[in-house]
C-alpha positions in Angstrom: 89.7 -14.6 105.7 90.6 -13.6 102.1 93.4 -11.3 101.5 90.8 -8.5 100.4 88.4 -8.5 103.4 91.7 -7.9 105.7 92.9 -5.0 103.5 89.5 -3.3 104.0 89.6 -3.8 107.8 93.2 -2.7 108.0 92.0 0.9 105.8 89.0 1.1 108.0 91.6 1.0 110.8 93.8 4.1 109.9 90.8 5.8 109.1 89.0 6.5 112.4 91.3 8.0 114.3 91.1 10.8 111.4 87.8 11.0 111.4 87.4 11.7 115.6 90.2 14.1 114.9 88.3 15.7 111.9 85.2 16.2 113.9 87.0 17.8 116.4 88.5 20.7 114.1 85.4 20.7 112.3 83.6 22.4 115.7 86.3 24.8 115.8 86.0 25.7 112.3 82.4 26.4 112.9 83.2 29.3 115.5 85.9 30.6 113.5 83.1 30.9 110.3 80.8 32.2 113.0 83.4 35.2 113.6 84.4 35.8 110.0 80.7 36.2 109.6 81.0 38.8 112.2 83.6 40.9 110.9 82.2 40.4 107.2 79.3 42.3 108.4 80.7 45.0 110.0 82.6 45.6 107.0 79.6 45.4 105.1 78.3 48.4 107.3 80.9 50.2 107.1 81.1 50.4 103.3 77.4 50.9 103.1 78.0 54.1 105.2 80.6 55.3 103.1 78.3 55.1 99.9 75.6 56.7 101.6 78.0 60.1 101.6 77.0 62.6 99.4 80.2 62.4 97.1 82.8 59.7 96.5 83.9 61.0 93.2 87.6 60.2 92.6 90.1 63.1 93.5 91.0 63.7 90.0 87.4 64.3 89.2 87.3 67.0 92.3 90.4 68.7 91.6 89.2 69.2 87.7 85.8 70.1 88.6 87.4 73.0 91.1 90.0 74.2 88.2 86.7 74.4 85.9 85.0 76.5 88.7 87.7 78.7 88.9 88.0 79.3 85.1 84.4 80.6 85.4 85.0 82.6 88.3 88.1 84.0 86.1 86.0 84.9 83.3 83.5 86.5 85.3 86.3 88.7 86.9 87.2 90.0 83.2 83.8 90.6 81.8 82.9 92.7 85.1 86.4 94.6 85.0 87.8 93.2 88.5 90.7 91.1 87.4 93.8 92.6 88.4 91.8 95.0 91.5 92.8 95.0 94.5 91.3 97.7 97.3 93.5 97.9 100.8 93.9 101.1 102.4 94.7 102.7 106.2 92.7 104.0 109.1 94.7 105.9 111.7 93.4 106.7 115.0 94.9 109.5 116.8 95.2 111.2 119.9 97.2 114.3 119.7 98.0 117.6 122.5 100.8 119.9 122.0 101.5 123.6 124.0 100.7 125.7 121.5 96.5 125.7 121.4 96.7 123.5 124.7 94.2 121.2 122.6 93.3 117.7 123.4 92.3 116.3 120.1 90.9 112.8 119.3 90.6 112.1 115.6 91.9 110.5 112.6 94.3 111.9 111.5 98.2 111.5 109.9 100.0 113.9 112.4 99.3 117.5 113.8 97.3 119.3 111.5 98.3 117.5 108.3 94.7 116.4 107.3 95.1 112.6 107.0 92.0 111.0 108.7 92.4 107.7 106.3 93.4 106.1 103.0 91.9 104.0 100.5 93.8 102.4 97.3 92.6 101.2 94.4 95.0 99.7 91.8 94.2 97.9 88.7 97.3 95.8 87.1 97.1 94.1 83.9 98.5 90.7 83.4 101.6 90.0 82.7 102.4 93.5 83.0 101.7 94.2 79.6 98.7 96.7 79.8 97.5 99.9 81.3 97.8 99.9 85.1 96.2 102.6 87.2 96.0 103.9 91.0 93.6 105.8 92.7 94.4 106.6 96.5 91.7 108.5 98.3 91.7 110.3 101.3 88.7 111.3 103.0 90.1 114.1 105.5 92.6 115.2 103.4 93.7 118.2 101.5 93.1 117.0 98.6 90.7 114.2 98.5 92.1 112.8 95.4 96.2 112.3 96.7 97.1 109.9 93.5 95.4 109.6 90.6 97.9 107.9 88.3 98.4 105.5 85.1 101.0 103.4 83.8 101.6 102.3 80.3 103.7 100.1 79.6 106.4 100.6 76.2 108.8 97.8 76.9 109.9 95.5 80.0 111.8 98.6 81.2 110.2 101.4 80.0 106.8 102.6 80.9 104.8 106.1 80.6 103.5 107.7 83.5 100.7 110.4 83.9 97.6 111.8 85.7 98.4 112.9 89.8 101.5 111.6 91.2 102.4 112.3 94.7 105.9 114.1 95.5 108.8 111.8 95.5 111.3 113.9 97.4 112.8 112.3 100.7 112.3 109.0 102.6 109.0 109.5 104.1 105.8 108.4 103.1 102.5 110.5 102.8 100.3 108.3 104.7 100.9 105.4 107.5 100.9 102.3 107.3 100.7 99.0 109.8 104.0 97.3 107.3 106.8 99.7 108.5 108.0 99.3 104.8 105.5 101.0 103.6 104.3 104.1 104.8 105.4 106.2 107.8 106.9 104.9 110.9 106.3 107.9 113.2 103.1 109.7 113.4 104.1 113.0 112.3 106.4 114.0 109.5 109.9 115.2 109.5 110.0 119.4 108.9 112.0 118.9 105.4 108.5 116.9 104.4 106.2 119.3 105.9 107.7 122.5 104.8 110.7 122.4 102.2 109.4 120.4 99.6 106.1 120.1 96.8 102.7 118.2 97.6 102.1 116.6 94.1 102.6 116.3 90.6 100.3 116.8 87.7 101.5 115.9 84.1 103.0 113.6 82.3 106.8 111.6 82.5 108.4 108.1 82.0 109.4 105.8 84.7 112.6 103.8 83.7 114.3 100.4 85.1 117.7 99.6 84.7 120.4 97.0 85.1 118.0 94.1 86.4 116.0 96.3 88.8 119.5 98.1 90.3 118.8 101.3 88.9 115.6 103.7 89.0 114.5 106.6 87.3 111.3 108.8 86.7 110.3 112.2 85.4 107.6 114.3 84.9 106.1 117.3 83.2 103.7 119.2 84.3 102.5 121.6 87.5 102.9 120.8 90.9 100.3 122.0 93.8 98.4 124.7 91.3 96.8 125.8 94.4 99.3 127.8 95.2 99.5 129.6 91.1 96.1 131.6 91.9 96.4 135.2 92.2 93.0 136.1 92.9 92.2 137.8 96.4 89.7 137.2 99.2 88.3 138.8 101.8 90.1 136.5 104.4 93.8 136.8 102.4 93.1 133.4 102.3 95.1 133.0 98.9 97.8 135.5 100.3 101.1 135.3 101.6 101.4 137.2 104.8 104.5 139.6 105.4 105.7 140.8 108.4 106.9 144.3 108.9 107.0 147.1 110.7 104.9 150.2 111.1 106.7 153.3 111.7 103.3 155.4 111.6 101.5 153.8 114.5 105.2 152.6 116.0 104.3 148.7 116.3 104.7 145.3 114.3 102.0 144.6 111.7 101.3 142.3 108.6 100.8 143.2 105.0 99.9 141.2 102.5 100.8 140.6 99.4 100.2 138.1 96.3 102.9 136.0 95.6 102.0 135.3 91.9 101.2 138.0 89.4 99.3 136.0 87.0 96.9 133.1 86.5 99.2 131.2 84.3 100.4 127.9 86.4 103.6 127.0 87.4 105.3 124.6 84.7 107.7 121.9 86.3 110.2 119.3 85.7 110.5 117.0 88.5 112.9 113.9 89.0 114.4 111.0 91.0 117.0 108.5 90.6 117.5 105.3 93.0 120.6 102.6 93.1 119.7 99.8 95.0 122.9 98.4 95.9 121.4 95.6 97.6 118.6 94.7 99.4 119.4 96.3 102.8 120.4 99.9 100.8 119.6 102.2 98.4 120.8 106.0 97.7 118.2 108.5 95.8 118.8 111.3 94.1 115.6 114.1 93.3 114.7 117.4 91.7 112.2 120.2 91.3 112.4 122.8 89.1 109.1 125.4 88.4 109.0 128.3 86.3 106.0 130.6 84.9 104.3 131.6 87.4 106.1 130.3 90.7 110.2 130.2 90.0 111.8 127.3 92.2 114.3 124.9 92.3 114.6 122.4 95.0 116.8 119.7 95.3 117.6 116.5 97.3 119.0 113.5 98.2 118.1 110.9 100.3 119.1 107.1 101.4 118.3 104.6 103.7 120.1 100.9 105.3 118.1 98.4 106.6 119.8 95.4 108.6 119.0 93.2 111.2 117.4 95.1 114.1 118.7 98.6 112.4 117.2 100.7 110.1 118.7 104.3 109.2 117.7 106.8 106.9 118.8 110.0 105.9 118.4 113.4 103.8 119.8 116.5 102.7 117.3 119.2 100.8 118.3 122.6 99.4 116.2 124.9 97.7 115.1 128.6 96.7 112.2 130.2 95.2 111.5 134.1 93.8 109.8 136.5 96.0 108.6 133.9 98.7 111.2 135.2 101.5 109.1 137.5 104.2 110.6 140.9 102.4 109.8 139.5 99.1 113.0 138.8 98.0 114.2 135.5 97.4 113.8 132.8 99.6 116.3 130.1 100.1 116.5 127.1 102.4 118.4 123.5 103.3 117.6 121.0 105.9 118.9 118.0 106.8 116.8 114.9 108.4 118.1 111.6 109.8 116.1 108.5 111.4 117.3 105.6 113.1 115.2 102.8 114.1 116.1 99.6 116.4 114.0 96.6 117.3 114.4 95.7 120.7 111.8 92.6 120.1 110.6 91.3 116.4 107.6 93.5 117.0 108.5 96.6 119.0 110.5 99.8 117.8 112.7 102.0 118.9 112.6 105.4 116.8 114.4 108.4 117.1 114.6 111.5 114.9 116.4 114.6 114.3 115.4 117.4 111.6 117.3 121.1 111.2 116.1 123.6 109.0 117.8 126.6 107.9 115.6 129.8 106.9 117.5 132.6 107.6 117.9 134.4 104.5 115.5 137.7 103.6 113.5 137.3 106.8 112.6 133.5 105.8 110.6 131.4 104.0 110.8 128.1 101.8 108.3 126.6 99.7 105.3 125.6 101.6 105.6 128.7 104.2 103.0 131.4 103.4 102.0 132.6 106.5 102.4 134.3 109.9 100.2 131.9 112.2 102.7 131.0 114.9 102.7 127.6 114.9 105.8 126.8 112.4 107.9 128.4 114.5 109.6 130.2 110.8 109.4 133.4 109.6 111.2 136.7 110.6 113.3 135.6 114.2 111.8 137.3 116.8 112.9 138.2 120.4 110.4 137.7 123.5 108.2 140.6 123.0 107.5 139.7 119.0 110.2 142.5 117.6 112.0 141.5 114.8 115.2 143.0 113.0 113.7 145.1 110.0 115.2 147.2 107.1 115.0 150.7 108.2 113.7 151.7 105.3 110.9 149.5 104.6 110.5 147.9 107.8 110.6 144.3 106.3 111.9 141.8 108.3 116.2 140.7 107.4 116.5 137.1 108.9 114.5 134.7 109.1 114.0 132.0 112.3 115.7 128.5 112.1 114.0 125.3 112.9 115.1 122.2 115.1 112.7 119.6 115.1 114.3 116.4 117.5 111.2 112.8 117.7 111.2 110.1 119.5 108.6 107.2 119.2 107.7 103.5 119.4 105.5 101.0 117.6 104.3 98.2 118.6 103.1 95.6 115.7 100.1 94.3 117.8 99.6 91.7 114.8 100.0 91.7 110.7 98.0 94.7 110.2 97.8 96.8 113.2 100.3 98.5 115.1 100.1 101.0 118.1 102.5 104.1 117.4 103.5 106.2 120.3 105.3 109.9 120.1 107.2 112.9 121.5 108.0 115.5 119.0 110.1 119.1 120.4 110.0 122.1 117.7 112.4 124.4 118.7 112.8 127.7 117.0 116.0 130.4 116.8 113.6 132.6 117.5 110.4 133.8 119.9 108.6 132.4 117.3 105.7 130.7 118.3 102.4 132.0 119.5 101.1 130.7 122.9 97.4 129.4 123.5 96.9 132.7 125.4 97.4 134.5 121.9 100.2 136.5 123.3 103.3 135.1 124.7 105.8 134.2 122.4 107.7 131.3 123.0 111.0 129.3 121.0 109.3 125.8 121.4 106.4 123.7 120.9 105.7 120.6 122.7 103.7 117.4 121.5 102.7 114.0 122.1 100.5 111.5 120.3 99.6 108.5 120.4 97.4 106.1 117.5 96.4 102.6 116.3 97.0 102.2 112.7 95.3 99.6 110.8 96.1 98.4 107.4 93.9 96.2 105.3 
């Protein structure tokens, strides 16, 4: 055998044990393909399924189509005259009784006899703050309708003009409630420096000014305030007439006159004011006035302030003020009251509130600026013992001094959620005098009783 042929047997050799291994792995490698096979087609089902959606446009492509839909909704929103509106408003419901008319009263309403049965806002705010920005608050109920019907116009970053139907910025208290404690009232009712002391509204023109970053405040105005109370003409009713206790030496009893309290139909001119430091963001200390002339002659002023931390909240003020031939003999009327409130959350959502208001009236038989009449239910006027009498000049039987008022609340609320709460309340008027008129229409008593209860929603 040649040296070639035994080369080729000895390669032929070392080859067959490869091959029966190859074969081997080669039947191994066929289930393995089988399985890869497998898998490749239910990837292949899966990505069919994902092209069949309706959209697989890449994020970037979303997210600039979106910005280019909301340009157009922009644009739309300034050629229609919406951009910068915004509408929210409250609804109170109420349930009110007191001891005077024995009433039980469901309604909407702001307090007891105040005429709030709702409120709706309308603001319109230019951007940037560089335009004309308005306000119109409605409230259907009310007395008036129209409560603020206001513009801004800006002259620089801290300057801006002011004008139209501003409500009365005296105090601490808010017209209306409101579900956000920091905004509107936290009780139901009002404290009596609120309700009787001080003006309703504003109607002219003034400059609203911002200081030192935002740490100072300050506004005016020029114009009349409540010009329902500048007509002199008579009715039938004496609707339009102040009432004036005195007594009649003909017949021997008490009676009323009555008597206009303007003598012409030229409207009260006024100057009203305020000034805030914010000293930081838990306190502030306001300063306010009201001066009239013309038809009405008044001058109140006050000043008020408030601390808000943790659980506590306080607030505070003092009013003074006197006005010409508004006292029950027609001399001069003069008044001051001070009202304090103090507030403490027991949980983040429920309130604690008490508060304490004391107004003096004594002078000329009484009266301060929104008291006109004799209906019993104030508890002001001449102070009167338990049968009615009253002290009285001798010579014109008009009544000498006048009744103080002590008004003491209590309250909770209860924030059931972001805009709604559940306000409860005990108010006590208590009078120096006999000075309040029974539901019988003839026993005279020194206090009135009430309790309320409502659910205020804000939106």
């Amino acid at each position: 055998m040649n040296l070639k042929k035994k080369l080729w047997i000895v390669a032929l050799a070392g080859v067959l044990p490869w091959a029966g291994a190859h074969a081997q792995s080669a039947a191994e490698l066929q289930k393995e393909i089988q399985a890869l096979k497998a898998q490749l087609q239910t990837l292949q089902q899966k990505v069919e399924a994902i092209s069949a959606q309706p959209d697989v446009t890449p994020l970037s492509q979303q997210v600039n189509r979106l910005e280019q839909r909301l340009d157009l909704g922009e644009d739309d929103n300034e050629k229609s005259g919406f951009k910068g509106m915004k509408i929210n408003g409250v609804i109170e419901a109420t349930y009110k009784r007191n001891n005077i008319d024995a009433s039980h009263e469901f309604g909407a309403g702001a307090g007891y006899g105040a005429g709030e049965f709702g409120m709706i806002q309308i603001t319109k705010e230019s951007q940037d703050g560089e335009g004309v920005d308005w306000t119109l608050r409605l409230m259907p109920g009310g007395d008036p309708w129209v409560q603020e019907a206001s513009l801004s116009i800006p002259l620089n970053k801290s300057t801006r003009i002011i004008a139209g139907l501003i409500p009365d910025f005296q105090g601490y208290e808010y017209i209306f409630p409101n579900a956000n404690p920091t905004l509107g009232n936290q009780l139901i009712t009002h404290n009596a420096l609120y309700d009787l002391a001080g003006a309703t509204a504003y109607t002219g023109i003034g400059m609203a000014h911002t200081l030192g970053g935002g740490k100072y405040a300050f506004k005016w105005v020029v114009g009349n305030a409540d010009t329902s109370s500048d007509s002199s003409d008579i009715t039938s009713d004496n609707s339009s007439r102040i009432a004036r206790p005195f007594y009649d030496f003909e017949n021997l009893k008490n009676d009323v006159q009555y008597f206009t309290a303007t003598e012409n139909n030229v409207k009260t001119v006024i100057f009203a004011y305020r000034g805030d430091w914010y000293i930081d963001e838990t306190r502030y200390i306001g300063f306010s006035g009201l001066h009239g002339f013309g038809n009405r002659n008044f001058n109140i002023m006050a000043v008020d302030g408030g601390i808000t931390r943790g659980d506590w909240q306080i607030n505070g003020q003092l009013t003074m003020g006197k006005m010409d031939k508004a006292a029950a003999n027609g001399e001069r009327a003069l008044w001051s009251g001070v009202s304090g409130l103090i507030g403490y959350k027991l949980t983040p959502r429920f309130q604690l509130l008490a508060r304490a208001d004391y107004l003096l009236n004594s002078a000329n038989g009484g009266g301060t600026y929104l008291y006109a009449s004799m209906d019993g239910t104030t508890g002001l006027g001449p102070e009167r013992d338990a049968d009615g009498n009253f002290s009285y000049d001798p010579t014109t039987g008009l009544g000498t001094k006048g009744a103080d008022l002590i008004r003491y609340t209590m309250g909770t609320n209860f924030q059931i959620n972001s805009s709604t709460q559940w306000k409860t309340e005990y108010r006590s008027d208590q009078s120096t005098g006999y000075n309040f008129t029974s539901s019988d229409g003839g026993t005279m008593r020194k206090d009135k009783q009430s309790v309320a209860t409502s659910l205020v929603l804000s939106f």
